[in-house]
C-alpha positions as CSV (number, residue, x, y, z in Angstrom):
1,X,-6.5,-21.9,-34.7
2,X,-5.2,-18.9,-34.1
3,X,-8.8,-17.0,-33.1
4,X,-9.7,-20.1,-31.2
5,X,-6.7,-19.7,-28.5
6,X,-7.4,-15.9,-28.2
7,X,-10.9,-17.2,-27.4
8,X,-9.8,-19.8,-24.5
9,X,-7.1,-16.7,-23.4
10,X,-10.5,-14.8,-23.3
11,X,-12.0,-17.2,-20.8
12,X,-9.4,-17.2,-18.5
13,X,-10.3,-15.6,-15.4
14,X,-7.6,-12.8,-14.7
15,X,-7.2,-13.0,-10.9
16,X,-5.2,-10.5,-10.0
17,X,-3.1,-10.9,-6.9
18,X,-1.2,-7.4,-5.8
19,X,2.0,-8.5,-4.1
20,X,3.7,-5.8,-1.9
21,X,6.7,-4.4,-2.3
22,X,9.3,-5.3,0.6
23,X,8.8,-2.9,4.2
24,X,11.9,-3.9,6.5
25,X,11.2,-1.8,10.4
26,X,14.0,-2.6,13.0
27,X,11.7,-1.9,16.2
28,X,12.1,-1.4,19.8
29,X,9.2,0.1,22.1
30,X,10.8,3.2,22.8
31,X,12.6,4.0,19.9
32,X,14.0,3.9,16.0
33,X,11.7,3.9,13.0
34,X,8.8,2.4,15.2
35,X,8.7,5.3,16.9
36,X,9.2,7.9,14.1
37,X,6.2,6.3,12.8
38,X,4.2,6.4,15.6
39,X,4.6,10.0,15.8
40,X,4.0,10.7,12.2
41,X,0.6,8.3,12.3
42,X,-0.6,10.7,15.6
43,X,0.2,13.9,13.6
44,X,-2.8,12.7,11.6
45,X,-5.0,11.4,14.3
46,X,-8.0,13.9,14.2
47,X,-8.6,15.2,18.2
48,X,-11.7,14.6,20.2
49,X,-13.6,15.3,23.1
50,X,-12.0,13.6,26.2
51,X,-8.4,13.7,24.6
52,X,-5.8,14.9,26.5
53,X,-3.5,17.7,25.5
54,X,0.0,18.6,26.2
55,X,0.9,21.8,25.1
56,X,4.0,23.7,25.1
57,X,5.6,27.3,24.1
58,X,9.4,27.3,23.9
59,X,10.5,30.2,26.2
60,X,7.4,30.4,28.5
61,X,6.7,28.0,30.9
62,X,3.9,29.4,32.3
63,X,2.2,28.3,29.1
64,X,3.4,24.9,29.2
65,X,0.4,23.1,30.6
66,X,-1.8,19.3,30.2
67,X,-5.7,20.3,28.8
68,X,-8.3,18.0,28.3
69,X,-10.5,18.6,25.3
70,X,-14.2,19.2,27.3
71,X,-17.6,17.7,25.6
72,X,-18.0,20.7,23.3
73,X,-15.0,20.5,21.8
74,X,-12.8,23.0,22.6
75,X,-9.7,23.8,24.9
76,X,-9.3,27.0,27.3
77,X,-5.7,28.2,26.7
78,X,-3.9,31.5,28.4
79,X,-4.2,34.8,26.8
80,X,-6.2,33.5,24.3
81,X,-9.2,31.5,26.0
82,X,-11.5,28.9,24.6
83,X,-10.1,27.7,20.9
84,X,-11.9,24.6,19.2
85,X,-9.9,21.4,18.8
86,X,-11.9,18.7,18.3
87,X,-11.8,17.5,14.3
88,X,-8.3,19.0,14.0
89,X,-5.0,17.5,14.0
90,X,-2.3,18.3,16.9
91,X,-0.7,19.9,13.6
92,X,-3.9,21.6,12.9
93,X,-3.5,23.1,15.9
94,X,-0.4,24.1,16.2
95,X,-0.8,26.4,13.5
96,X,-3.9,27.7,14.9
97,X,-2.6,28.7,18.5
98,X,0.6,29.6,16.9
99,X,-1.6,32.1,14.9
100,X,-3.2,33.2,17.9
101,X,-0.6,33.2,20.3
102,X,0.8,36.0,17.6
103,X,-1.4,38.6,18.8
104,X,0.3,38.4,22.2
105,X,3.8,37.1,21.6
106,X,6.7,37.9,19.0
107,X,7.0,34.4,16.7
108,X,5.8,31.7,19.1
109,X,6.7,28.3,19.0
110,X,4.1,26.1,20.0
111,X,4.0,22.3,20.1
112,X,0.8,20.4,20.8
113,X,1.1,16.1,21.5
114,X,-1.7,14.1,22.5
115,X,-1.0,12.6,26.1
116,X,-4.4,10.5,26.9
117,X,-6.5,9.3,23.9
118,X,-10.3,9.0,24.9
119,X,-11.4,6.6,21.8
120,X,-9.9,3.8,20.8
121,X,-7.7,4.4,16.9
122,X,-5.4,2.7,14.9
123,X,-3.3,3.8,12.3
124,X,-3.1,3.5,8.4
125,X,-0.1,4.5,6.7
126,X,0.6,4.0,3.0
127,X,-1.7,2.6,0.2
128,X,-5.0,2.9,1.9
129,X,-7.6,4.7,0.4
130,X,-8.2,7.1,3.4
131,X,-5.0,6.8,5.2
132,X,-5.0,8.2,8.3
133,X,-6.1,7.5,12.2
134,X,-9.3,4.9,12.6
135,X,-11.5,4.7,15.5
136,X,-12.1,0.7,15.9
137,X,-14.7,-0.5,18.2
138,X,-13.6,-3.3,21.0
139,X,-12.7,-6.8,19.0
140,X,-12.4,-5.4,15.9
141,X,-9.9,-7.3,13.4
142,X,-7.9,-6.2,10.6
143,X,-10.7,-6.8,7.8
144,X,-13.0,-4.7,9.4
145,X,-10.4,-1.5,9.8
146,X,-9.8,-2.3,5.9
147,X,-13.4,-2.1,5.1
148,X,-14.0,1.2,7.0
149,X,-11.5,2.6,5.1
150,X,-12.1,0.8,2.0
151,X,-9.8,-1.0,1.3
152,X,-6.3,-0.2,-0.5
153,X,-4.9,1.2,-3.7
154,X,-4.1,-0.2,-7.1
155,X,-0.8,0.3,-6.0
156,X,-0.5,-1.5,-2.9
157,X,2.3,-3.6,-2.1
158,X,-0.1,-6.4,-0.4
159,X,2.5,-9.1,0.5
160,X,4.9,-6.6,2.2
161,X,2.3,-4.8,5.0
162,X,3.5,-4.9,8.2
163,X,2.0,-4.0,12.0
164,X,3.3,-2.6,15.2
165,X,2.2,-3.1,18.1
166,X,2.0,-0.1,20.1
167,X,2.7,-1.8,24.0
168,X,5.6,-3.7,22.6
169,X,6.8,-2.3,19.6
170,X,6.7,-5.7,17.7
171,X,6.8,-6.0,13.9
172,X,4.4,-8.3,12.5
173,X,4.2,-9.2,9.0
174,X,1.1,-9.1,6.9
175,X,0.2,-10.6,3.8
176,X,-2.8,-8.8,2.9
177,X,-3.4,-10.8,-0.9
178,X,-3.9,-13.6,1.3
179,X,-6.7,-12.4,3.3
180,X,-8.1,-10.0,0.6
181,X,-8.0,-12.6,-1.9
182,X,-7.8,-15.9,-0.9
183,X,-9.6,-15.6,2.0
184,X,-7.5,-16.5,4.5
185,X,-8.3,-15.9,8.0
186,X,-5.2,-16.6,10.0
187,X,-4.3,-13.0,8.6
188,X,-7.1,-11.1,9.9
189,X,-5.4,-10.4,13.1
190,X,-6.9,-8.6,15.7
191,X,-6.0,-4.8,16.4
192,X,-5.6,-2.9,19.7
193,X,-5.2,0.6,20.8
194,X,-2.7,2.7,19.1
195,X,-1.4,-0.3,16.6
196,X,0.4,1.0,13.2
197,X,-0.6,-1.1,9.8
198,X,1.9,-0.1,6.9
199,X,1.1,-1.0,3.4
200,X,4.0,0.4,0.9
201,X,3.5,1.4,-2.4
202,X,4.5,-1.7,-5.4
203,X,7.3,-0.3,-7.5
204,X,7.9,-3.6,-9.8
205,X,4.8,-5.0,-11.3
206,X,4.2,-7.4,-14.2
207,X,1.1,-9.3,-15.7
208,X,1.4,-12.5,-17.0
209,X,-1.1,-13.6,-19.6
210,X,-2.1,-17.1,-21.4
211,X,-0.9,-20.4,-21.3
212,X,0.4,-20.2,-17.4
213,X,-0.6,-22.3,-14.4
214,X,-1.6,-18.8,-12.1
215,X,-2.3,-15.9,-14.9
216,X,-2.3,-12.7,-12.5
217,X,-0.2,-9.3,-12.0
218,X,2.6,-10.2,-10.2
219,X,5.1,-8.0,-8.0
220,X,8.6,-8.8,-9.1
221,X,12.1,-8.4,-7.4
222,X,14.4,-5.6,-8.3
223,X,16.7,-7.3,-11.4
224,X,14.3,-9.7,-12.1
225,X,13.6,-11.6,-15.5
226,X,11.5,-12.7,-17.8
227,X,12.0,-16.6,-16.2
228,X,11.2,-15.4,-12.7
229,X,7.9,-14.0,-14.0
230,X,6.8,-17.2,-15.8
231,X,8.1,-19.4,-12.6
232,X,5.8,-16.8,-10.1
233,X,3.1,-17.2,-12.0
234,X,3.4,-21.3,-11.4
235,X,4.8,-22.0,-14.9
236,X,3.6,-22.4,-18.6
237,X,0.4,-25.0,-18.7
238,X,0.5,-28.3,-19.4
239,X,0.9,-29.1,-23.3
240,X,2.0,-25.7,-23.8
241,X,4.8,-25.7,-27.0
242,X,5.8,-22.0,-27.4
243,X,9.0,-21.2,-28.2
244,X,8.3,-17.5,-28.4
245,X,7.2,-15.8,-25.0
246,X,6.0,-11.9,-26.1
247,X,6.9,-9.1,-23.2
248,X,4.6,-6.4,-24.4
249,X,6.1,-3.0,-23.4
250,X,4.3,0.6,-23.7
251,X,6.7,3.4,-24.3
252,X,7.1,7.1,-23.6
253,X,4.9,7.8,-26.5
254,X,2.4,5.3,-25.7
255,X,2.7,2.6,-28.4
256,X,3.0,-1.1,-27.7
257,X,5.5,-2.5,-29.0
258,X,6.8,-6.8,-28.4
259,X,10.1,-8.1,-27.2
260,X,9.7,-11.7,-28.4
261,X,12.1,-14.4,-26.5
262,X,13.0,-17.8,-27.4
263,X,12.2,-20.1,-24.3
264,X,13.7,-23.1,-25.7
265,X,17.7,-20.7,-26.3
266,X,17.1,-19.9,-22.2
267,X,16.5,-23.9,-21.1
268,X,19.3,-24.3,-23.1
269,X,21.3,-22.0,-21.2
270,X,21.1,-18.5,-23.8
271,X,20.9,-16.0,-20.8
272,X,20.8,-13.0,-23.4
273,X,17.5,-14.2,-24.1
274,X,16.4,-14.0,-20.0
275,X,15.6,-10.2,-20.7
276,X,14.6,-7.9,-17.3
277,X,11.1,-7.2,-17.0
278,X,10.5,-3.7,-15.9
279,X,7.2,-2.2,-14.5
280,X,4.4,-2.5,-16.7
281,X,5.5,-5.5,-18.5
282,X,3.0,-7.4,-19.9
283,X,4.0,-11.0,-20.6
284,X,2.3,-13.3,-22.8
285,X,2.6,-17.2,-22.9
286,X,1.0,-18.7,-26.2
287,X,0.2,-22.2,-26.4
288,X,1.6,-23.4,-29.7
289,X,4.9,-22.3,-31.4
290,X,3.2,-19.8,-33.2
291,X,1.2,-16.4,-32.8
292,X,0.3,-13.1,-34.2
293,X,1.0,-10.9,-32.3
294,X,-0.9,-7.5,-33.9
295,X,-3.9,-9.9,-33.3
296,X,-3.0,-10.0,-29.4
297,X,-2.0,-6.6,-29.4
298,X,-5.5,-5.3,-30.6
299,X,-7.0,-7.5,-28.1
300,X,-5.1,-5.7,-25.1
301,X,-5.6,-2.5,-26.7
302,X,-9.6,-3.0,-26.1
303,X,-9.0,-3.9,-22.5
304,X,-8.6,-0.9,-20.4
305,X,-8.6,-3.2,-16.8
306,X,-5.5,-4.3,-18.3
307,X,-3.4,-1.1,-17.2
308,X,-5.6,-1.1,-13.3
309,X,-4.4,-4.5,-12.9
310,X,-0.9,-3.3,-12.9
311,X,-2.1,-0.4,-10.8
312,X,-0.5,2.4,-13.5
């Protein structure tokens, strides 16, 4: 009996759903963190012909001028004349006119902030693959800025992405595991000029194995327990009789070991056995009152998409 329910474990599809660890933005157009992430996401925004640049040297304002970026990419600046911009960041060049500026003044201090943008861009911050400033074409939504970039990380923190509008400064919340996974289209929002998305990294992840309605990888609340996993992921299945629920646990020196709990002592109101998960936590819901666990152990041991799942 015992092979036979590893078997039907073995046939469960593991649909992995990465939930997102919690992003909280009090905005305003003009100012607070929407704004200190706005210039931090334009810091990486890669320059381009027709952008407009304003540059600025602390202590001489004769060098404190607005240049566009002509068709071949460059910038004519005082002192030192035409300088390529295009493909750099206004941090990029910073440090280059800073370094040229050198030649001519004692320790320049040069600041360089995009005033006009030519092309259309959003920005990607957090778990994206290629983080960073996007060009987007006219009607483009959020799926197709994910799929330029490629999508996100293991790590990502799906339920908890947020965007920000750039005209208004408006927060709006973003759960990507529903549109990345379930298909849900009232998600894929459209994007306009200059809008931030966030993702932030998971930090509290646990998969739940076997006899549960929604087997999947799961991202918990801080302080959360062993019940709160098994109620995320919908419950144990129908005609499920285990007693002992296994939280399988690799430590420093990368043996698994398994914290066995009694599921009938926490119904009955035995909260030492309600034990915290922690991140990595693999939890395992037989179906009968009994199970071996070295058998399930060697089973995990063989599945190396186990530990992706949980993004470690």
């Amino acid at each position: 009996m015992e092979g036979s329910r590893l078997v039907r474990w073995r046939s469960v599809p593991v649909i992995v759903g990465i939930v997102v660890g919690v992003v909280a933005l009090l905005v305003s157009p003009g100012s607070g963190p929407a704004r200190l992430v706005r210039a931090q996401a334009i810091q990486e925004y890669l320059l381009g012909p027709g952008d407009s640049l304003e540059i600025a040297v602390f202590g001489e304002p004769d060098l404190t001028r607005s240049i566009p970026i002509r068709p071949d990419g460059r910038i004519t600046f005082p002192l030192i004349g035409d300088v390529v911009a295009a493909g750099l960041t206004p941090t990029q060049l910073t440090d280059r006119l800073t370094g040229l500026l050198k030649l001519y003044l004692r320790n320049p201090q040069v600041s360089v902030s995009v005033r006009t943008f030519q092309r259309a861009h959003v920005y990607l911050l957090g778990e994206f693959t290629r983080p960073g400033a996007v060009e987007i074409q006219n009607g483009w939504t959020l799926i197709e800025v994910l799929a330029s970039v490629g999508s996100v990380t293991p790590r990502a923190a799906l339920t908890q992405a947020v965007l920000i509008r750039r005209g208004t400064g408006q927060t709006i919340s973003l759960n990507l595991d529903r549109l990345l996974h379930r298909g849900d289209r009232s998600v894929n929002v459209s994007l306009e000029p200059g809008d931030i998305v966030m993702v932030p990294v998971m930090r509290n992840r646990v998969l739940v194995l076997g006899s549960v309605r929604g087997v999947g990888a799961y991202d918990m609340e801080d302080g959360s327990r062993i019940l709160d996993a098994i109620i995320r992921a919908g419950g144990p299945a129908d005609r499920v009789t285990a007693n002992n629920i296994g939280i399988i646990r690799t430590g420093a020196d990368g043996k698994a070991t398994v914290v066995e709990v009694d599921m009938t002592k926490i119904v009955k109101g035995d909260l030492s056995q309600n034990v915290p998960v922690r991140n990595g936590d693999i939890i395992f819901v037989p179906e009968g009152p009994r199970v071996r666990w070295s058998n399930v152990l060697a089973y995990l041991a063989g599945l190396g998409f186990v530990r992706s799942f949980l993004g470690l």
